[in-house]
SERO-4910 file (N, C-alpha, C, O; in steps of 0.05 Angstrom, whole numbers):
BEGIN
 pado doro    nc1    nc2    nc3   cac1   cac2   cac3    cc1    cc2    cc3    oc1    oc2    oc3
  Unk    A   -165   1840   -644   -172   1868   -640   -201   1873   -646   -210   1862   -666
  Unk    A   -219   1890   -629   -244   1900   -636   -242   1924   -646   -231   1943   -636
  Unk    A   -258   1921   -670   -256   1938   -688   -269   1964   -687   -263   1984   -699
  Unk    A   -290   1959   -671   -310   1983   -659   -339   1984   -692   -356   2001   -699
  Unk    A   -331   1951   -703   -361   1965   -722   -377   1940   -717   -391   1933   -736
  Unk    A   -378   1926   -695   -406   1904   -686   -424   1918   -699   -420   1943   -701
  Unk    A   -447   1907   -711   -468   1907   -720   -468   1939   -734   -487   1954   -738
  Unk    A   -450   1942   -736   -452   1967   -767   -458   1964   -792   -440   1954   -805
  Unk    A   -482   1970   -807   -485   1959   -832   -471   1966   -851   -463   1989   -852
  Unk    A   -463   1943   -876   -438   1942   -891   -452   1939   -921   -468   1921   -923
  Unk    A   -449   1953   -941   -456   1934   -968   -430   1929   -975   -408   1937   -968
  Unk    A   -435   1919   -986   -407   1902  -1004   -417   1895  -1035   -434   1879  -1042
  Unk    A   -404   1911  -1049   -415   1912  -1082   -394   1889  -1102   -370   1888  -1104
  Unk    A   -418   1872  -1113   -403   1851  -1125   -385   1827  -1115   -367   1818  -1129
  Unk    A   -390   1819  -1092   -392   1800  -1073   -395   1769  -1071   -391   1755  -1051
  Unk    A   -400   1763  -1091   -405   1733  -1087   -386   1718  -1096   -391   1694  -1100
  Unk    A   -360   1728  -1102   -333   1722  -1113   -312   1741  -1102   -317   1762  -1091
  Unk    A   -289   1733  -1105   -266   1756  -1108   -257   1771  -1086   -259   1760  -1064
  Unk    A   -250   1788  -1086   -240   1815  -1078   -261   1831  -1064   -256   1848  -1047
  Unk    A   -289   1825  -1072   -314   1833  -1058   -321   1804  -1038   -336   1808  -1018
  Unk    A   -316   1791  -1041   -329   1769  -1026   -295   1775   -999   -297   1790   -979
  Unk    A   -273   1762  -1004   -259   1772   -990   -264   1796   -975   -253   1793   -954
  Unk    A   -274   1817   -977   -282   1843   -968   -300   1831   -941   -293   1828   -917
  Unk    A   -332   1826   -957   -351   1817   -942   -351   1794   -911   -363   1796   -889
  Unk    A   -333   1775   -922   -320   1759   -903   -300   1772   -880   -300   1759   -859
  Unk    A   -289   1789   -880   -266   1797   -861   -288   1827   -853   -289   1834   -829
  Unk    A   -300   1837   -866   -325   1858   -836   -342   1843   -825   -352   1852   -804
  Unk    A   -351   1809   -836   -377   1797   -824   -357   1783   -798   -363   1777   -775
  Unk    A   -336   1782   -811   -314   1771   -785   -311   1786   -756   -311   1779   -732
  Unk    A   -310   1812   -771   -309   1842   -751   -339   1847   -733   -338   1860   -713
  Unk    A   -358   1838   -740   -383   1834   -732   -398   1856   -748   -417   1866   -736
  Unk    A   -393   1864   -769   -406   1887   -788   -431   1863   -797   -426   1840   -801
  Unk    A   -462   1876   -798   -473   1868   -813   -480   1873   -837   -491   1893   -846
  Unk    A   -472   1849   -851   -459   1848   -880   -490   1845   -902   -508   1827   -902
  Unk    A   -486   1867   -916   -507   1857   -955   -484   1847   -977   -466   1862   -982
  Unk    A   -484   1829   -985   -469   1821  -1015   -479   1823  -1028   -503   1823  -1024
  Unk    A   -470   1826  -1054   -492   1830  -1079   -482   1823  -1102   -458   1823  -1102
  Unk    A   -492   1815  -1125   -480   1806  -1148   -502   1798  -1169   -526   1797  -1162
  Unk    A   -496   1794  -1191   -518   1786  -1210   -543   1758  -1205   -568   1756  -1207
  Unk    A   -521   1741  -1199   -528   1706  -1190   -541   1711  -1173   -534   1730  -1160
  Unk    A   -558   1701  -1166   -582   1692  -1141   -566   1665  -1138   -557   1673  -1117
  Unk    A   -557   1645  -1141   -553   1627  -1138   -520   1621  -1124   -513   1608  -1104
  Unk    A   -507   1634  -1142   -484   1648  -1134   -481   1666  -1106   -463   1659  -1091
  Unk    A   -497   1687  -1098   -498   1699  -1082   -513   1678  -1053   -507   1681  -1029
  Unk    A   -532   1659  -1064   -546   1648  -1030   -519   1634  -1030   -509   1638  -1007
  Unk    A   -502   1618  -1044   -478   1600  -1034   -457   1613  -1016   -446   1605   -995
  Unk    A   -452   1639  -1032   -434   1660  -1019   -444   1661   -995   -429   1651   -979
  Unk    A   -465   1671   -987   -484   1680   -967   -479   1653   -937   -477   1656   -913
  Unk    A   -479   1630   -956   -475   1608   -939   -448   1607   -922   -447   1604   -898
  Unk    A   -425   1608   -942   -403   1601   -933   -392   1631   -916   -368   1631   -912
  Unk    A   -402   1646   -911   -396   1675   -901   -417   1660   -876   -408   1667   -854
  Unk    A   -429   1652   -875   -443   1651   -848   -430   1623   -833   -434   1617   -809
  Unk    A   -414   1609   -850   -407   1587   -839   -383   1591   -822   -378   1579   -801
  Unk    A   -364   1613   -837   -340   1625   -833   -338   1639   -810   -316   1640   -798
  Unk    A   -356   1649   -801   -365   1679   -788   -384   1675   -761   -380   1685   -739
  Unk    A   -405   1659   -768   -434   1662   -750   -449   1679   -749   -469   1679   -734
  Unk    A   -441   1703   -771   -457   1721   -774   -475   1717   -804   -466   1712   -827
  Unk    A   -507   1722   -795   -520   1719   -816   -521   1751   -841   -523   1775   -837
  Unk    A   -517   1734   -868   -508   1753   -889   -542   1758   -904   -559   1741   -904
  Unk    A   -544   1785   -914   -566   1788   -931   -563   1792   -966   -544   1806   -970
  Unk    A   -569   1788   -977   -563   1786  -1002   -586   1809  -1019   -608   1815  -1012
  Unk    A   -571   1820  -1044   -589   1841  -1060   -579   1838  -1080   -558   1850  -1087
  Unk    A   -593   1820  -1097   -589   1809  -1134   -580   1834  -1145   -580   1854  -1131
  Unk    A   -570   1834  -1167   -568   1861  -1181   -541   1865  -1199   -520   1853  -1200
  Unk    A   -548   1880  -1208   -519   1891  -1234   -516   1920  -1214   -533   1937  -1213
  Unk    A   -495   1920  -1203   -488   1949  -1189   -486   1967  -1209   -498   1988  -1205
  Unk    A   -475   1967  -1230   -473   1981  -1253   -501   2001  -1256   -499   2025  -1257
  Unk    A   -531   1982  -1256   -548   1996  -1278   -569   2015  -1250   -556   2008  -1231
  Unk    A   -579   2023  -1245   -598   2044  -1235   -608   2019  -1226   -597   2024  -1205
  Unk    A   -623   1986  -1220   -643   1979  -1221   -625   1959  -1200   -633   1949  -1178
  Unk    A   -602   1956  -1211   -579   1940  -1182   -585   1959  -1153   -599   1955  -1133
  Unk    A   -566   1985  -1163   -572   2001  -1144   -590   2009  -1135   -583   2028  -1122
  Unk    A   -610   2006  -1132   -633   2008  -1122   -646   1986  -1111   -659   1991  -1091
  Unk    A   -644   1960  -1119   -637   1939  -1094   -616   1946  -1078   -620   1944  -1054
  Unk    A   -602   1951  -1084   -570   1937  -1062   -587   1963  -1042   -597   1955  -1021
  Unk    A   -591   1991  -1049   -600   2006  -1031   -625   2000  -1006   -624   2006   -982
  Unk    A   -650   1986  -1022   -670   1965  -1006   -660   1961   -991   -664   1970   -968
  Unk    A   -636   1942   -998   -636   1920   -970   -625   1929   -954   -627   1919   -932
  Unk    A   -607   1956   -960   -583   1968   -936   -597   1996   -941   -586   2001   -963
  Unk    A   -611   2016   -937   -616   2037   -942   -592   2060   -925   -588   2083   -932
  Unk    A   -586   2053   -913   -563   2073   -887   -547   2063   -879   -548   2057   -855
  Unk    A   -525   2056   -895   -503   2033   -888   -490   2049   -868   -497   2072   -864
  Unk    A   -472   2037   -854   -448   2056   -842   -426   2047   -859   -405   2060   -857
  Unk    A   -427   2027   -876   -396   2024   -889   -408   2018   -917   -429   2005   -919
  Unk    A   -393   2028   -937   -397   2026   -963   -366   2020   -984   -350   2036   -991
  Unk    A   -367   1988   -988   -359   1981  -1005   -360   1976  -1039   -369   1955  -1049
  Unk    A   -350   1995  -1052   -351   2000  -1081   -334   1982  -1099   -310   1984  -1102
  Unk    A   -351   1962  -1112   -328   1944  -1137   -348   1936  -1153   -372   1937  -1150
  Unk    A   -329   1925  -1175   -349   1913  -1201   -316   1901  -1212   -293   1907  -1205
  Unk    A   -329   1881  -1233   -311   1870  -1252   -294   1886  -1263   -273   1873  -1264
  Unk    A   -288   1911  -1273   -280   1921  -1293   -286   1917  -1319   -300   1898  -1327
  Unk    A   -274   1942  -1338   -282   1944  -1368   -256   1926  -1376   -234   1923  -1365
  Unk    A   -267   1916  -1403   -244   1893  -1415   -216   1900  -1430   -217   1921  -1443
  Unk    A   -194   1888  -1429   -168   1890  -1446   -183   1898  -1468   -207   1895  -1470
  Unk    A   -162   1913  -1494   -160   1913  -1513   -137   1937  -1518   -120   1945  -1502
  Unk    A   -144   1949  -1552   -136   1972  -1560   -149   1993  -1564   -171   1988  -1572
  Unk    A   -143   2017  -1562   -160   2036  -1562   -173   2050  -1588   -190   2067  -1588
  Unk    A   -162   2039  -1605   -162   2040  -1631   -191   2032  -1647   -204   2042  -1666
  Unk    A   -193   2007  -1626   -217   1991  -1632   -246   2003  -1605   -263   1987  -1597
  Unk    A   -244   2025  -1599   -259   2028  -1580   -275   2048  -1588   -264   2070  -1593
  Unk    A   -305   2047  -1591   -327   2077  -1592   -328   2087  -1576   -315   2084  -1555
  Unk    A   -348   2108  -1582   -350   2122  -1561   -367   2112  -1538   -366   2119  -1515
  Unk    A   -382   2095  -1549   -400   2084  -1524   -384   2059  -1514   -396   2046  -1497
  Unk    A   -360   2052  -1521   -347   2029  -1512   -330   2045  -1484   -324   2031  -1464
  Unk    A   -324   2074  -1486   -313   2097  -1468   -342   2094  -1445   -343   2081  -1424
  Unk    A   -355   2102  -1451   -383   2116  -1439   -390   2085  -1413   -392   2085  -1389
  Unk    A   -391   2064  -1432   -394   2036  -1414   -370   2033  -1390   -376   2022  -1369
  Unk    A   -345   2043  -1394   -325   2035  -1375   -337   2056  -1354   -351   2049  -1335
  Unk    A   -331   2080  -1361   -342   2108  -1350   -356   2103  -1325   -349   2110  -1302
  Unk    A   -385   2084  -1339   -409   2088  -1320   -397   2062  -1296   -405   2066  -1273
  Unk    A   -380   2038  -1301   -382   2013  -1292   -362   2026  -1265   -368   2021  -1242
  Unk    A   -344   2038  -1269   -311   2039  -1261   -307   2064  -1246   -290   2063  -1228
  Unk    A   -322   2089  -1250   -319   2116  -1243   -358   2123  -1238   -369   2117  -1217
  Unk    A   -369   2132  -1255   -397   2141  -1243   -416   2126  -1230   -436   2136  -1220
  Unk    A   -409   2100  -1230   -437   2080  -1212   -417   2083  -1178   -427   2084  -1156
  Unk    A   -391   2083  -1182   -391   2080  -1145   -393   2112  -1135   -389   2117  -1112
  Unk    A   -400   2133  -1152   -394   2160  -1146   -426   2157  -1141   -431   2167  -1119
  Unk    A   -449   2148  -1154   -475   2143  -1145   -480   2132  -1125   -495   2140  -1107
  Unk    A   -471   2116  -1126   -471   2095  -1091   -464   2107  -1066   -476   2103  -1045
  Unk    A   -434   2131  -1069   -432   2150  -1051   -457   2171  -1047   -464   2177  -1024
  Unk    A   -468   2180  -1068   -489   2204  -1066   -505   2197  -1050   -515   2212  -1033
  Unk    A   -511   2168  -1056   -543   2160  -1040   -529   2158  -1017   -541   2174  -1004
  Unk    A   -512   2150  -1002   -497   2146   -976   -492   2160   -957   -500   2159   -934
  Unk    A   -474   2180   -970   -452   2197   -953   -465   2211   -939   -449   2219   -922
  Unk    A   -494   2222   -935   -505   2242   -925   -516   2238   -893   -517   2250   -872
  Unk    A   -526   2208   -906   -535   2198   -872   -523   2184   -865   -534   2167   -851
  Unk    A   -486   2179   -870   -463   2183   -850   -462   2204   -842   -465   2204   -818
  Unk    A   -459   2226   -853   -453   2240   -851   -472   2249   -823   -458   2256   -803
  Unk    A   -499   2250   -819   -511   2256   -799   -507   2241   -774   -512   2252   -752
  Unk    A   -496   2209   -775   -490   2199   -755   -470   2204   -745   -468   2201   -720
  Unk    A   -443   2216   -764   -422   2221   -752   -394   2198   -747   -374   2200   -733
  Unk    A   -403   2176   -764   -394   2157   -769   -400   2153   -803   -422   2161   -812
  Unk    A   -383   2142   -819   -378   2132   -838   -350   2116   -855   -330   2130   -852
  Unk    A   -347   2100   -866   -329   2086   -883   -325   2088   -911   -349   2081   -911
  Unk    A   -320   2090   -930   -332   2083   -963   -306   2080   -970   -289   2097   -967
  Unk    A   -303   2045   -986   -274   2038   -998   -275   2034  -1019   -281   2010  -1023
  Unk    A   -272   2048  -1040   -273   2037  -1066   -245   2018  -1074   -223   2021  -1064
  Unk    A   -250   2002  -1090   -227   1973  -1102   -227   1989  -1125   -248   1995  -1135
  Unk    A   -203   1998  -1136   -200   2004  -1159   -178   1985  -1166   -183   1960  -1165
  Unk    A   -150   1995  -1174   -129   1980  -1185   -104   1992  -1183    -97   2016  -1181
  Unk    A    -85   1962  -1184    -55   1969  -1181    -49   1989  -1210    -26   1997  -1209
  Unk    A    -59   1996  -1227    -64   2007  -1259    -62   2033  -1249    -44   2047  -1259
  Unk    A    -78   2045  -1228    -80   2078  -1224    -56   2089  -1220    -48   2111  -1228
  Unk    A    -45   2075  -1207     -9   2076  -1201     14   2067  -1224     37   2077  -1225
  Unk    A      7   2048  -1238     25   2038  -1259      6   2028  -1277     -7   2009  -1270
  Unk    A      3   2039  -1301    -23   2041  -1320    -10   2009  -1334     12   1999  -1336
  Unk    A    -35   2000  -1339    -23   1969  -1352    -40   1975  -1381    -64   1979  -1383
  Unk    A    -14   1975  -1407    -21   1978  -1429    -47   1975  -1440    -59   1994  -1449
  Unk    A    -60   1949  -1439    -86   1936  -1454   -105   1943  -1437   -127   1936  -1443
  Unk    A   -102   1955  -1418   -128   1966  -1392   -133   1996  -1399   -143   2011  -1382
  Unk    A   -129   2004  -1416   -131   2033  -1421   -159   2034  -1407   -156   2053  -1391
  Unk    A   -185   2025  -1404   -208   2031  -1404   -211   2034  -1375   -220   2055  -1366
  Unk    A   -203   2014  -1359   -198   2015  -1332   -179   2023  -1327   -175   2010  -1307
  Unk    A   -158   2037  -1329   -132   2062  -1328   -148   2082  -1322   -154   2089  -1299
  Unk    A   -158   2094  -1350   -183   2120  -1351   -202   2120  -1332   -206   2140  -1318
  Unk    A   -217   2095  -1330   -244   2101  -1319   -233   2106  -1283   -241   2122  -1267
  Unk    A   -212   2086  -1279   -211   2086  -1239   -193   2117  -1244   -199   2138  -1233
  Unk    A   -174   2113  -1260   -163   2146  -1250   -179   2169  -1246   -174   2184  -1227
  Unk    A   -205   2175  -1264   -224   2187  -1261   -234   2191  -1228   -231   2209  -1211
  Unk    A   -251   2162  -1228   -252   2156  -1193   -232   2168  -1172   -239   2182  -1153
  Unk    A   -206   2162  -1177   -193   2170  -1157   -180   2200  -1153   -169   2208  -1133
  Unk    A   -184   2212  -1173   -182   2245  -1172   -212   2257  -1157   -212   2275  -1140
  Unk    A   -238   2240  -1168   -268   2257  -1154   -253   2251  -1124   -252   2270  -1108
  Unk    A   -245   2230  -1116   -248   2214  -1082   -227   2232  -1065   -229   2236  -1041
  Unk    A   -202   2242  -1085   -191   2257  -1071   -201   2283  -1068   -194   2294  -1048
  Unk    A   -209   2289  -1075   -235   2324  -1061   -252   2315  -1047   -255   2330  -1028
  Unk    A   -267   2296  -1047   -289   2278  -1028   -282   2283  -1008   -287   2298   -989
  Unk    A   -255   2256  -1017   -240   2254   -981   -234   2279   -962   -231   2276   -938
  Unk    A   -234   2299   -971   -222   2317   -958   -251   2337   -953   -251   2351   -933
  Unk    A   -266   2338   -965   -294   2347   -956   -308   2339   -937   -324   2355   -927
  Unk    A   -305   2316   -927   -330   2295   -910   -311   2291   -885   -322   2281   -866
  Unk    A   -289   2295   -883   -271   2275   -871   -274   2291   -835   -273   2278   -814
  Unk    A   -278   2316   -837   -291   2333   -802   -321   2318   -787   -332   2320   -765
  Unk    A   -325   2305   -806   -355   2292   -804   -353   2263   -793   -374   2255   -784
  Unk    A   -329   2245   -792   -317   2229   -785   -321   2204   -807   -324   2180   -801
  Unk    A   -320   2214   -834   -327   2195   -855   -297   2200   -872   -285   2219   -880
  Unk    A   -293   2170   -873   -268   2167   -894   -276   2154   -913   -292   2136   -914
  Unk    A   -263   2165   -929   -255   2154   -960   -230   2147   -971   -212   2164   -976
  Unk    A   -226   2113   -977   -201   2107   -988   -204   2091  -1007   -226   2082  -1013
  Unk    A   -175   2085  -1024   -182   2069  -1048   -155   2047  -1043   -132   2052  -1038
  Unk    A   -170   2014  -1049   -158   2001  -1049   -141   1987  -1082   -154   1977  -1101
  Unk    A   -119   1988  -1082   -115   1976  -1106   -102   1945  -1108    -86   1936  -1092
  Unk    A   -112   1933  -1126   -108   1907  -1118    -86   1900  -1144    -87   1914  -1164
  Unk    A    -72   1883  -1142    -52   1877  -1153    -61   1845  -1169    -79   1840  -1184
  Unk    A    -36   1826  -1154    -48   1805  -1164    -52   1778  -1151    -35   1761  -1146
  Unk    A    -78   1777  -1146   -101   1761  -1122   -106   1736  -1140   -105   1731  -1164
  Unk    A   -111   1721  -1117   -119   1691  -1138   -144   1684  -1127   -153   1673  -1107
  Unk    A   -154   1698  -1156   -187   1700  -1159   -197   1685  -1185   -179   1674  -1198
  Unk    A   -214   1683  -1191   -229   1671  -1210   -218   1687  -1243   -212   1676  -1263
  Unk    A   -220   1716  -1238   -208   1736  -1255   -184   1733  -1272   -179   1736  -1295
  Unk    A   -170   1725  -1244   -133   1722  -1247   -136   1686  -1266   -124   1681  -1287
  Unk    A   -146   1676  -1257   -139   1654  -1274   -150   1653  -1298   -140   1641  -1317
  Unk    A   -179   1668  -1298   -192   1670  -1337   -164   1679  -1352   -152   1668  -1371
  Unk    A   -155   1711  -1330   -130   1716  -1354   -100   1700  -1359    -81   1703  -1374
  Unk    A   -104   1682  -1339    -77   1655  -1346    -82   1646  -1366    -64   1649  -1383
  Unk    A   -110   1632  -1375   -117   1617  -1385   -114   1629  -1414   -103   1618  -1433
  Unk    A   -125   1655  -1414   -121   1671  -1438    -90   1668  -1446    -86   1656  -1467
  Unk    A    -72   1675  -1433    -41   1677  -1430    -28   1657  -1439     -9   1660  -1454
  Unk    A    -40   1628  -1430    -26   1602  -1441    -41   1596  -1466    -30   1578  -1479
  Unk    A    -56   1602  -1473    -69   1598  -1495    -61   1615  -1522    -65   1606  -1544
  Unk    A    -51   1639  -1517    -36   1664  -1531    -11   1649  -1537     -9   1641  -1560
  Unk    A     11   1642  -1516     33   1627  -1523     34   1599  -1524     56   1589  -1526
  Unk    A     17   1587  -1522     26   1560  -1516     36   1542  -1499     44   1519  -1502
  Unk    A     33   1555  -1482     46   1543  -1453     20   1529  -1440     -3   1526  -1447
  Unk    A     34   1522  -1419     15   1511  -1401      4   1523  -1374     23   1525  -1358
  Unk    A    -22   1530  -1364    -26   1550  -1346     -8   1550  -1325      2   1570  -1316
  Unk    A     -5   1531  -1318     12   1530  -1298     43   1548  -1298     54   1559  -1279
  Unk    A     55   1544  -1330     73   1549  -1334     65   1577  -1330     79   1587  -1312
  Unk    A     51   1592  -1338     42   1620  -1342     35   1636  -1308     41   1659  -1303
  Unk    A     22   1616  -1291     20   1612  -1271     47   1624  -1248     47   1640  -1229
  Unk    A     66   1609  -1259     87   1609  -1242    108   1633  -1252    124   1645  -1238
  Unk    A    102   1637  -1285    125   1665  -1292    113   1686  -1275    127   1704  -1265
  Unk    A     79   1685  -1272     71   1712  -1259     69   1707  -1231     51   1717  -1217
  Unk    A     87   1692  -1223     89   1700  -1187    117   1703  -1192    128   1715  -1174
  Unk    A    131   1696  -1209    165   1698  -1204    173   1731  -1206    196   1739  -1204
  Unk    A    147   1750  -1212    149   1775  -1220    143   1783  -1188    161   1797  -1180
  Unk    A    132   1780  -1179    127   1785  -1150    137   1781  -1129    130   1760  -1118
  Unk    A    159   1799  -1114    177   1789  -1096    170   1779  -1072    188   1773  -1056
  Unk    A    143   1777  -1066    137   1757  -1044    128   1733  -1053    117   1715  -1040
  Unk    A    136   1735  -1090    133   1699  -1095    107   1686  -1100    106   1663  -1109
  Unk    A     83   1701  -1093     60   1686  -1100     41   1712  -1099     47   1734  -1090
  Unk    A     12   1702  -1111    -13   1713  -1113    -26   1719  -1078    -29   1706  -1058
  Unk    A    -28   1741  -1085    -43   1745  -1052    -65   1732  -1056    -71   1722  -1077
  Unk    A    -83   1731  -1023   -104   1718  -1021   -133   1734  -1019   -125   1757  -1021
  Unk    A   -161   1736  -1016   -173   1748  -1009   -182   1762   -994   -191   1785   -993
  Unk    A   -175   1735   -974   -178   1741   -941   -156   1765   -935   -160   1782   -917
  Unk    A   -128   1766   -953   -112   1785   -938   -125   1814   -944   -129   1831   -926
  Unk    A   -131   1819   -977   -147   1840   -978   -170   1845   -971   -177   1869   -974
  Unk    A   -190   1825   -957   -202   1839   -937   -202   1847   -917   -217   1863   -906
  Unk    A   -182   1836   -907   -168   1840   -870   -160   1878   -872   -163   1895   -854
  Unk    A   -150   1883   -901   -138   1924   -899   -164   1924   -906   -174   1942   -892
  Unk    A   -186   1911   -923   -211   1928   -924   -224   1930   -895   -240   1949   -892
  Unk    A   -219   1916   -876   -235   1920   -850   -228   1933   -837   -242   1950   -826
  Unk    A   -200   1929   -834   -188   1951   -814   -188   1980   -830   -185   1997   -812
  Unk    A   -189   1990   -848   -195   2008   -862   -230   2025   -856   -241   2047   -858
  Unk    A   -236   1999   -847   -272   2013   -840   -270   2011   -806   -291   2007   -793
  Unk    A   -253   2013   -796   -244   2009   -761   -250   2043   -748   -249   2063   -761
  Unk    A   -256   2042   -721   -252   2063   -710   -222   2067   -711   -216   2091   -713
  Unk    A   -206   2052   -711   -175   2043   -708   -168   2070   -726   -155   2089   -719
  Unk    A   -184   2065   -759   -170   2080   -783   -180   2097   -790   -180   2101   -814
  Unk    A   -199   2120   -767   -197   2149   -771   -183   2169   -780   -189   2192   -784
  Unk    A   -161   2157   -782   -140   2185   -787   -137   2181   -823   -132   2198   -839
  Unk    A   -140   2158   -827   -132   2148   -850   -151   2159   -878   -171   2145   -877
  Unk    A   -152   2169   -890   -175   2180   -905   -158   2194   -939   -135   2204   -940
  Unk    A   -172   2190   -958   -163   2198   -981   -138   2191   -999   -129   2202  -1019
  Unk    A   -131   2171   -984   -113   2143   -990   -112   2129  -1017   -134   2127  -1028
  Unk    A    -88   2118  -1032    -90   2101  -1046    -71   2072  -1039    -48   2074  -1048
  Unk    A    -76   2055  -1030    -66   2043  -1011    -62   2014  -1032    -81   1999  -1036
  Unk    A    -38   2013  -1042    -27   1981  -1060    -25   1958  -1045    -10   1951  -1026
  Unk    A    -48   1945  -1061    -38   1911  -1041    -20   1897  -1072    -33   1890  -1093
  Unk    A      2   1895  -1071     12   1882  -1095     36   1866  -1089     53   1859  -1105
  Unk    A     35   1863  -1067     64   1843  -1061     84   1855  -1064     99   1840  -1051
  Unk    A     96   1872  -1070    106   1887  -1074    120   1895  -1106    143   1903  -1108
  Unk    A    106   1891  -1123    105   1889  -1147    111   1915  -1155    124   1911  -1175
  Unk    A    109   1937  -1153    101   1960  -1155    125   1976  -1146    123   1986  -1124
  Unk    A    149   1981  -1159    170   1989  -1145    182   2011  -1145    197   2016  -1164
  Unk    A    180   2032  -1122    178   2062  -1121    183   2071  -1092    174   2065  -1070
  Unk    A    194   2083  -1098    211   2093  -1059    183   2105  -1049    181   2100  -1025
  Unk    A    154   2124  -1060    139   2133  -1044    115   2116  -1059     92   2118  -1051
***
């Protein structure tokens, strides 16, 4: 299927891994021309590599912490007028809330909810003048079913996804959508730090920990990247105009609820 975004410029935030790199790969597929971005320079030219090996389309790269004013402002350089804008970062860390300041609140805040609502500001406007636009933020399967020890990223994406639903519905005559992807459980670099944590907590062996957390998932295993980037592309499609202000679960179906 053609997607209708050949050579549409794409950022892709936090990219040289993961759920952003999966992203980046399935629009450079679509013929979007793709920015990745991430902290690593080193990390990011490899990324950069294997996206061009995959694809044949050449990738541009913009160092940076998306988080701080000084990321964003690279990632903006290199793409100043995207037509598609992809929003992610790591997330803020497990714990209790008990043990959290106020600036430990303020850090999730800015990482999770106010840096991709910045990234929109600088954006949305000159979509908005072309008359074309995309913006997907990756939040989490959490906004939908809060996961205890994530309180920080519970708070901070729910935040996000209440501004996006007034967004969405502001911009959307202009032919700019806004949706949010939530990701469940992907086998990423992420997903296995927290195995590792998991078999190390009980004593097991990752593997063993490995396999209780796909037996929870009724399609039996960890999704892939590539599949969550395939709804992030078609999501930035002429195809998925109608589609806008969305919270759309990739979780295998983990997530169990008639709507």
């Amino acid at each position: 299927m053609d997607y209708g975004i050949k050579d549409k410029k794409a950022i892709v935030c936090a990219s040289s891994r993961g759920l952003g790199k999966g992203c980046a790969i399935m629009l450079a597929r679509a013929g979007a021309r793709v920015v990745i971005n991430g902290r690593n320079e080193d990390t990011l030219i490899a990324a950069a590599e294997e996206i061009k090996r995959d694809t044949g389309q050449e990738v541009e790269i913009a160092v940076g912490d998306v988080t701080t004013d000084e990321g964003r402002a690279a990632l903006l350089r290199a793409c100043p007028n995207p037509d598609i804008l992809v929003n992610n970062a790591g997330g803020p860390p497990p714990g209790d809330f008990r043990d959290w300041d106020k600036q430990v609140w303020i850090d999730a805040l800015n990482e999770s909810m106010l840096a991709p609502i910045e990234l929109i500001k600088a954006t949305i406007d000159g979509m908005i003048e072309k008359g074309f636009g995309r913006i997907i933020n990756i939040t989490s399967s959490g906004v939908k079913e809060p996961i205890g020890i994530l309180g920080l990223s519970n708070g901070a994406r729910t935040g996000l996804t209440g501004f996006i639903a007034g967004l969405s519905r502001d911009v959307a005559a202009h032919g700019v959508t806004i949706n949010n992807l939530l990701p469940g459980a992907f086998d990423t670099d992420r997903r296995n730090a927290m195995i590792a944590v998991g078999a190390k907590n009980t004593g097991r062996t990752e593997e063993e920990v490995r396999t209780e957390q796909m037996e929870q998932i009724p399609v039996k295993r960890f999704g892939s990247i590539q599949e969550f980037g395939a709804t992030c592309a078609f999501l930035c499609s002429d195809q998925a105009g109608f589609i806008t202000g969305q919270n759309i679960m990739l979780d295998g179906g983990a997530f169990r609820s008639t709507f």
